[in-house]
C-alpha positions in Angstrom: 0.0 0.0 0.0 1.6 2.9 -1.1 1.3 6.0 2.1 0.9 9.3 0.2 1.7 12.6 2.0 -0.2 15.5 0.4 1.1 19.2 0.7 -1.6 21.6 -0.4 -1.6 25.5 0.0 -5.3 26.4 -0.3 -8.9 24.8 -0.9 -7.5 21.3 -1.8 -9.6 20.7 -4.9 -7.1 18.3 -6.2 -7.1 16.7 -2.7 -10.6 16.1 -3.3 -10.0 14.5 -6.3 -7.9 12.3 -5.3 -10.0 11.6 -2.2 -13.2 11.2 -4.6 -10.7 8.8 -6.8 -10.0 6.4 -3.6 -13.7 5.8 -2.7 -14.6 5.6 -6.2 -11.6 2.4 -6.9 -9.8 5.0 -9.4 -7.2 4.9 -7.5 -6.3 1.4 -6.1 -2.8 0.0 -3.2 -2.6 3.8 -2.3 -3.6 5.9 1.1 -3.4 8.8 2.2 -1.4 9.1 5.4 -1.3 12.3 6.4 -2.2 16.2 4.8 0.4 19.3 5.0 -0.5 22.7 4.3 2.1 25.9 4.9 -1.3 27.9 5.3 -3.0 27.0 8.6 -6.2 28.7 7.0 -5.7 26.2 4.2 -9.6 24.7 3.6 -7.9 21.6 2.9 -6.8 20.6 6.2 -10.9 20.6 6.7 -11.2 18.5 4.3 -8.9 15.7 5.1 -10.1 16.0 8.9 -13.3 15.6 7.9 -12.4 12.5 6.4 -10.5 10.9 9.2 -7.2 12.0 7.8 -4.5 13.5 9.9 -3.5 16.5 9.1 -1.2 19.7 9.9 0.3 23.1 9.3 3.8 23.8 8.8 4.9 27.0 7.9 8.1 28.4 7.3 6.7 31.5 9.2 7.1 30.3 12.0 10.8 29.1 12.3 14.0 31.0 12.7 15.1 29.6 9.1 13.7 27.9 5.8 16.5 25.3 7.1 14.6 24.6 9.9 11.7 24.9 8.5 12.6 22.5 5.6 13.6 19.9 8.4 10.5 20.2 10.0 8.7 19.2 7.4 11.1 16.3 5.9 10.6 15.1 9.7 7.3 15.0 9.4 7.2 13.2 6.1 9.2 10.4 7.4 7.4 10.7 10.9 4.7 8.9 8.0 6.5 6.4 6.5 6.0 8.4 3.1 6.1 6.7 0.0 5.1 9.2 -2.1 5.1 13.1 -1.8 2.0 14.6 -3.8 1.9 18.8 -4.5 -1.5 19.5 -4.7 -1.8 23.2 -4.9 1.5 23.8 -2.9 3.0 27.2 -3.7 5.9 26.3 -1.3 9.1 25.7 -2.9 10.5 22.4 -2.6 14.1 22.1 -1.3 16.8 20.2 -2.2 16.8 18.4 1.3 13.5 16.7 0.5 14.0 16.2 -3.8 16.8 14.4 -2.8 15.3 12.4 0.7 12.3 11.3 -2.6 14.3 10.8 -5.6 11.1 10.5 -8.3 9.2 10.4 -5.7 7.4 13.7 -5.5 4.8 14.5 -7.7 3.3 17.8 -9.1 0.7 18.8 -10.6 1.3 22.3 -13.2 -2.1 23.9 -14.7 0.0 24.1 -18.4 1.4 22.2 -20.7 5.0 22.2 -20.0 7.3 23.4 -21.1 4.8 26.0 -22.3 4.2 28.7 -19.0 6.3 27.1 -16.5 8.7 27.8 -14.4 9.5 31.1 -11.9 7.3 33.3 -11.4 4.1 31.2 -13.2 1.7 30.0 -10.5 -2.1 29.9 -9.5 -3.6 32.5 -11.9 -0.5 33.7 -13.5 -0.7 30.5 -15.7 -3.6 31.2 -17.0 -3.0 35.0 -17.4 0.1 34.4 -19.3 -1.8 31.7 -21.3 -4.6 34.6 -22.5 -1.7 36.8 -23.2 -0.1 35.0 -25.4 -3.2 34.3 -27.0 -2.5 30.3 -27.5 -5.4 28.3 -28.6 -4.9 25.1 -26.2 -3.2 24.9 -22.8 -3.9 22.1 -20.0 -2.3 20.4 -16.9 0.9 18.3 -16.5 1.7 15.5 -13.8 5.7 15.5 -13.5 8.0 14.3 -11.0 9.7 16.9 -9.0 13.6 17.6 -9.5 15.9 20.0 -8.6 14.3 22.5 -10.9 11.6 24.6 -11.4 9.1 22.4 -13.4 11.5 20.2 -14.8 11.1 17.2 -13.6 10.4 14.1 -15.9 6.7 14.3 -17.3 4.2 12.1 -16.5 0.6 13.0 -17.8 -0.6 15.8 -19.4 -4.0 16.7 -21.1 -5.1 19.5 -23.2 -7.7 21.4 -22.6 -9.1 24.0 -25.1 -8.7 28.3 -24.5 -12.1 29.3 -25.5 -13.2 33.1 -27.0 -14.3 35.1 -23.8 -12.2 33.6 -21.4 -10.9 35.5 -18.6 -7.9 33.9 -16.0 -10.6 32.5 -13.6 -12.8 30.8 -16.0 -9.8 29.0 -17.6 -8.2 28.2 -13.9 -11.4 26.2 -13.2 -11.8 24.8 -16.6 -8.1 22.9 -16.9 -9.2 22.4 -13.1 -12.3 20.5 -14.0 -11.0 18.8 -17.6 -7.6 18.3 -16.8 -5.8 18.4 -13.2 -8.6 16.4 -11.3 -8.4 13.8 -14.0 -4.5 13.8 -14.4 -3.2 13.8 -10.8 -5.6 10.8 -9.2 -4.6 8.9 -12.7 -0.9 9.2 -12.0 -1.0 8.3 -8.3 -2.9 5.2 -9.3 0.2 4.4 -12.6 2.8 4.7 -9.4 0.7 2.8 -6.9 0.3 -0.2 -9.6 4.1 0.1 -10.4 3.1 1.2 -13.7 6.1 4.0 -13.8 9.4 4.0 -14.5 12.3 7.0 -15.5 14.9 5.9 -17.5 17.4 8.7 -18.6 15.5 11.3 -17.7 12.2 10.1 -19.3 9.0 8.3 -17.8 7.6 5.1 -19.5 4.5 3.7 -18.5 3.7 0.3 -18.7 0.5 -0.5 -20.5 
């Protein structure tokens, strides 16, 4: 059974997905062990204690140093006998303490198609403000594992999902939302429960 730690920074729709994608049988040898948040006002951390699940606050703002704060929170991952580390909606930055404690073992989930509107500076709405910008015609979400990098990880799922005429940032946030991240993300956590993911040089394979 594979013990998934989730780290979530707001409402923890994609939490609820994959919660919805346990009871359902989407998702099949996987739990969830434990929910983090770095925002103790997080509406996620509701949500998994209203399902039974343990769940906490850690927050860099309240230690002396991102060091310690980083520590804290790799301590509490292995407090859980983590298997895998899931970013649902986590704006914090991942450290190098923790990519390397979960080598391909940390999971994110990016509302584009990377490489397209990735990296620095492109989170939460920004995505989908720098998508309309541009004017592109398709965007979408990407599951990847988490590296050293900025969105660079090897890619694991993605899905298109179409810009429509009339679109503002918040429309298209909950359409990739709806169409793409809350299928993406519970389907990918199921592929590495079912051993059904592999990275060789630097690129996933999935086994049919």
């Amino acid at each position: 059974m594979l013990k998934l730690a989730v780290l979530v920074s707001g409402g923890g729709t994609n939490l609820q997905a994959i919660m919805d994608a346990m009871d359902s049988g989407s998702i099949t040898n996987a739990e969830i062990s434990v929910v983090i948040s770095n925002n103790p006002n997080a509406y996620a951390l509701t949500r998994a204690k209203d399902k039974g699940i343990d769940a906490c606050c850690i927050s860099p703002k309240t230690f002396a140093s991102r060091e310690l704060f980083n520590q804290a929170l790799l301590e509490k991952l292995q407090e859980y006998h983590t298997d895998l580390v899931v970013l649902a909606g986590c704006l914090v930055v991942i450290p190098k303490l923790l990519v390397d404690a979960y080598p391909n073992r940390i999971i994110n989930i990016h509302p584009a198609l990377i490489p397209s509107f990735c990296g620095t500076g492109f989170y939460g709405l920004k995505v989908h403000e720098g998508v309309l910008a541009r004017g592109v015609k398709v965007t979408g979400a990407t599951v990847h594992f988490v590296d050293d990098g900025t969105d660079t990880g090897p890619i694991i799922l993605q899905k298109a999902v179409e810009v429509k005429q009339g679109d503002t940032a918040k429309i298209l946030q909950q359409r990739v939302m709806e169409e793409a991240e809350w299928v993406i993300l519970p389907k990918a956590i199921n592929l590495i429960a079912n051993d059904k993911v592999s990275v060789v040089d630097g690129l996933v394979q999935i086994k049919e």
